[in-house]
N, C-alpha and C positions, 0 to 999 in steps of 0.2 A: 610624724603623727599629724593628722589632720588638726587644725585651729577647732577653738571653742565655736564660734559662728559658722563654719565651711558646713556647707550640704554635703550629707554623708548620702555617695549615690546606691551604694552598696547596699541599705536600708531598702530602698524600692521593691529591687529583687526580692529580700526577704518576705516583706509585706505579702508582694504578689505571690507570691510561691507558696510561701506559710499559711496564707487566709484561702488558699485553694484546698489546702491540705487539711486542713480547719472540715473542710466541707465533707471532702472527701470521708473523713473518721464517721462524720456524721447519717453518710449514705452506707454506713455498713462498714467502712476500710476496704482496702483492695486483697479482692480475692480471698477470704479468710481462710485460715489452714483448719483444721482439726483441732489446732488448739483455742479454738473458739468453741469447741462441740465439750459438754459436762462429763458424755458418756465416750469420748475418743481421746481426751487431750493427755493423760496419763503417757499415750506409746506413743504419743505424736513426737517426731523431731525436729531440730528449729529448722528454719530453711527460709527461701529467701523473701517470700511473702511477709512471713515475721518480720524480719528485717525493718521491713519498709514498713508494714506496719506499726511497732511499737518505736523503730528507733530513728524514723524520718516523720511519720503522719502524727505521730504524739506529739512531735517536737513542738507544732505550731505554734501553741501553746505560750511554754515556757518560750518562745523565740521573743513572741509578742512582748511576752511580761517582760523579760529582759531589755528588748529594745525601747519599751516606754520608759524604766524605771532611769536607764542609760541616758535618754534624752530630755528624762526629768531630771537629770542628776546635773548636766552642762547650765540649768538655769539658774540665776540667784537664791541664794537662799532666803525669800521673803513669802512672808504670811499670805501674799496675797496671790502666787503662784500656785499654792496650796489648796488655798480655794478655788480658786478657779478650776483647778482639775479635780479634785474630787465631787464639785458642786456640776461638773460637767459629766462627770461619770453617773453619779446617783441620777441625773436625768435621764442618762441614757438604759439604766439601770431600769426606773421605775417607768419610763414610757413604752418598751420594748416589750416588757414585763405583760404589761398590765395588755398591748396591743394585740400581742401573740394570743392570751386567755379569750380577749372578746373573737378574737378568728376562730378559734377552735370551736367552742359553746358558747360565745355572746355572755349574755351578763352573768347568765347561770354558772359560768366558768369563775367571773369575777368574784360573787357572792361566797363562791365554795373555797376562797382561797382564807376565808376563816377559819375552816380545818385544820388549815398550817399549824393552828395557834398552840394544839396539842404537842410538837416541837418547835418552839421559833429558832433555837438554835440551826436546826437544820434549814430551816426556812429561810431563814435571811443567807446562810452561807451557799446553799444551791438555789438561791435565787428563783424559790419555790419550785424547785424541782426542772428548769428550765434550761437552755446555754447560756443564759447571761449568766452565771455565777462567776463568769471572769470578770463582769464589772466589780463586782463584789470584791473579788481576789484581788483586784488591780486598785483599788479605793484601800486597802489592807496596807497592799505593797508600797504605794505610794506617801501614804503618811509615816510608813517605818522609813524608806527612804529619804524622807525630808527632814525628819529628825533628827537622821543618822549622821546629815551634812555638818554638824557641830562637833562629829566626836573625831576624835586622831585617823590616820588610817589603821596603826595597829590594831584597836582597835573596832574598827567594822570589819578587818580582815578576820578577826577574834569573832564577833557575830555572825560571819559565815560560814566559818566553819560550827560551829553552833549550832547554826539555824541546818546548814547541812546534815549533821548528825540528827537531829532531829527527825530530819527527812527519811535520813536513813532507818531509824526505828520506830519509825509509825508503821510501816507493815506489821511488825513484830510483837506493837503494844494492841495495833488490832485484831491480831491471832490471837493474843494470849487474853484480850480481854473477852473478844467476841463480840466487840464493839467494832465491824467492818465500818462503819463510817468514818471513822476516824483517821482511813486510808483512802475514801472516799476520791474521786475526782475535783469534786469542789472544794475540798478542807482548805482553807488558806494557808494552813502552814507548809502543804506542796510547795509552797512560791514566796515563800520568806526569805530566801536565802535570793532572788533574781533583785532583792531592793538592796541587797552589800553588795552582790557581785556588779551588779550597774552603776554600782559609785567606786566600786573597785577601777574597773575597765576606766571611767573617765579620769580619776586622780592619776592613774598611770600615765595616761599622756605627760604629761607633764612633772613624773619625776624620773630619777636618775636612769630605774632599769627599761622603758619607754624602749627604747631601741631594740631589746632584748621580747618582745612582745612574740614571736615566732617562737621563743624556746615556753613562754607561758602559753601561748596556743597547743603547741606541742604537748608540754606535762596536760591540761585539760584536760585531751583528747583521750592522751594515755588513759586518766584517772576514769576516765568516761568509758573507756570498753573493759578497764578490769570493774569496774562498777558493773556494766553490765553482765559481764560474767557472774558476777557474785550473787546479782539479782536474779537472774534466770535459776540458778541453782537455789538460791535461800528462800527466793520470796514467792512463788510459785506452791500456790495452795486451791484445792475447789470452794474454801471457802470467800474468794474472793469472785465466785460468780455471783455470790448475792448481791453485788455493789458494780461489777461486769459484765460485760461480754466473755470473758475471757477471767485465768486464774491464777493472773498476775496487778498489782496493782497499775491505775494507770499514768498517775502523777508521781507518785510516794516515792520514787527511784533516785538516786544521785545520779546515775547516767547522764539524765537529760539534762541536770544542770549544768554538768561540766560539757557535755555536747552544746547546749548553747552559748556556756563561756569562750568554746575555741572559736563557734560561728562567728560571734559578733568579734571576738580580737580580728580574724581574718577579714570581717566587713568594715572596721572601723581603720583599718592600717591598710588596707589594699588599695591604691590611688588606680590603679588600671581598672579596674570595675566601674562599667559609666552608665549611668540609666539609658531607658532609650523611650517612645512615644510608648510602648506597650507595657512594660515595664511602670512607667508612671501614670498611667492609665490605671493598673491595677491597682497602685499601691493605694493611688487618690481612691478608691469605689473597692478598700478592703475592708472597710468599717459597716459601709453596708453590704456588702457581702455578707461578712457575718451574722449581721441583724436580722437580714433577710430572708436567708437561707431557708430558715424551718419554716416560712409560711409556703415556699415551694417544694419541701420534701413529702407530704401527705401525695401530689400528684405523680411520684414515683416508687415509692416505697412503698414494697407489699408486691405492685406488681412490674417486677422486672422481666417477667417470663411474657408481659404481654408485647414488650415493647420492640421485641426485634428475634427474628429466629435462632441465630447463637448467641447465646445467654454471656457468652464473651466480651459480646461490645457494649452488652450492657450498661457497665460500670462508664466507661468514657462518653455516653450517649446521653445518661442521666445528669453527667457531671458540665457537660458542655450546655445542656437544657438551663439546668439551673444557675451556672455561672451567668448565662445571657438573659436570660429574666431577672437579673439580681441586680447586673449591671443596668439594664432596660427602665427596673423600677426605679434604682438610684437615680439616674438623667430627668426621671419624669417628677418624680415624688417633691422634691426642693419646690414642685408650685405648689404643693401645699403645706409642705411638712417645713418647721425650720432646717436649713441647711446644718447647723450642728448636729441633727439626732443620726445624718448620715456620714458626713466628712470627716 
């Protein structure tokens, strides 16, 4: 196992790959099948676009929340680490926030975001209807996390599976109530369970079964495609177009969590995995990536059919546009912007 202080190079990759993927959901997902369509997804069958779609491009996501909570979990247990990252997130939170509103409609945007007020619950957890609700979700994760550092591992292993099951029946409590938000993308309890499993993975290094981390990678995986079977069959409803794309939840799933529990054992134990200049390049310029993103999606969304004759290359022509103005704006922006709100 890698030491507490060792650069995990393994991480990079993910960043870079993950925060591309990030994007890509955001530009529509690659190629969507019919079961993206209200009036087709019934005799649609799964195939490989799915695939990639809900059980690679979703990942992002949860990879993220995992890898921070992971790498919050290697630090001291003290009150001021605490702050420091939450007080760093809520910045990131409410400047990104509020920067994105004046782009779209200028103040008119800002003024209207007192409407929220009729739900604030929903408002503060989707991050008024935005993509930062992962600061949101990650400010959540991270204080359960920190707190968690005091309790035994039995323990937070007892919490996971908890928080797990939980995950597992909020599709179920949103059917039955008809409360689809509560399955929502943004709920935080999607990602309650990546603040055990991130202290899980790190206590492991360093106790007995540590060596044995291939056979826990292993059961994950496993529990991660019977999960997904069970979710494709059980949780697959149209009433989950009111909260999607599509009529399946997009976080609510235990799949993903145990698909990014096997990821990071695999990135946290694999010494051959070595960064390289590209790789670190991204990982550094994946925070604004994300940030960024949606101030360059209005210039391609809507009109893909203008931009190139087969609608094929569409997708990689947008995605390469906007990864390169993201990165472009990142390199430039630090002369005015504090270098935290990107790095």
């Amino acid at each position: 196992m890698q030491c507490n202080k060792e650069r995990i190079e393994g991480v990079d990759f993910a960043r870079a790959f993950f925060s591309v993927c990030v994007v890509i959901v955001h530009l529509g997902y690659v190629y969507p099948s019919e079961f993206f369509s209200p009036e087709h997804w019934q005799s649609h069958r799964f195939c490989t676009s799915d695939f990639i779609n809900f059980h690679v491009l979703l990942l992002g996501v949860p990879v993220f929340m995992l890898v921070s909570t992971y790498l919050f979990a290697r630090k001291p247990y003290e009150g001021l680490y605490l702050r420091k990252q939450v007080g760093r997130l809520g910045v990131l939170l409410v400047f990104w926030i509020i920067a994105l509103a004046l782009f779209r409609n200028g103040w008119s945007a800002v003024l209207g975001m007192r409407n929220w007020v009729q739900s604030p619950l929903t408002a503060v957890f989707s991050a008024l209807g935005t993509i930062y609700y992962f600061f949101v979700s990650l400010i959540a994760v991270t204080i359960v996390a920190h707190y968690s550092k005091k309790l035994s591992t039995r323990t937070v292993f007892a919490c996971f599976l908890a928080s797990v099951f939980a995950v597992a029946v909020l599709p179920r409590i949103a059917l039955a109530t008809g409360n689809m938000e509560i399955s929502a993308h943004w709920c935080p309890i999607n990602f309650i369970p990546y603040a055990f499993a991130g202290l899980l993975i790190y206590r492991g290094e360093n106790m007995a079964y540590a060596g044995n981390w291939k056979r826990w990678a292993l059961a994950a995986f496993f529990i991660s495609v019977i999960s997904a079977l069970l979710e494709w069959h059980y949780c697959v409803d149209a009433r989950f177009f009111e909260i999607n794309l599509y009529p399946i939840p997009a976080y609510s799933r235990v799949s993903l969590v145990f698909s990014a529990v096997a990821l990071l054992l695999l990135i946290v134990n694999t010494k051959w995995i070595k960064s390289n200049a590209v790789a670190s390049f991204m990982a550094k310029h994946s925070l604004a990536l994300y940030c960024l993103h949606p101030f360059f999606l209005p210039l391609f969304i809507g009109k893909r059919s203008l931009l190139v004759g087969n609608g094929i290359f569409d997708l990689p022509i947008m995605l390469g546009a906007i990864i390169f103005l993201c990165y472009a704006a990142s390199l430039v922006l630090p002369v005015f912007l504090n270098r935290p709100l990107l790095r």
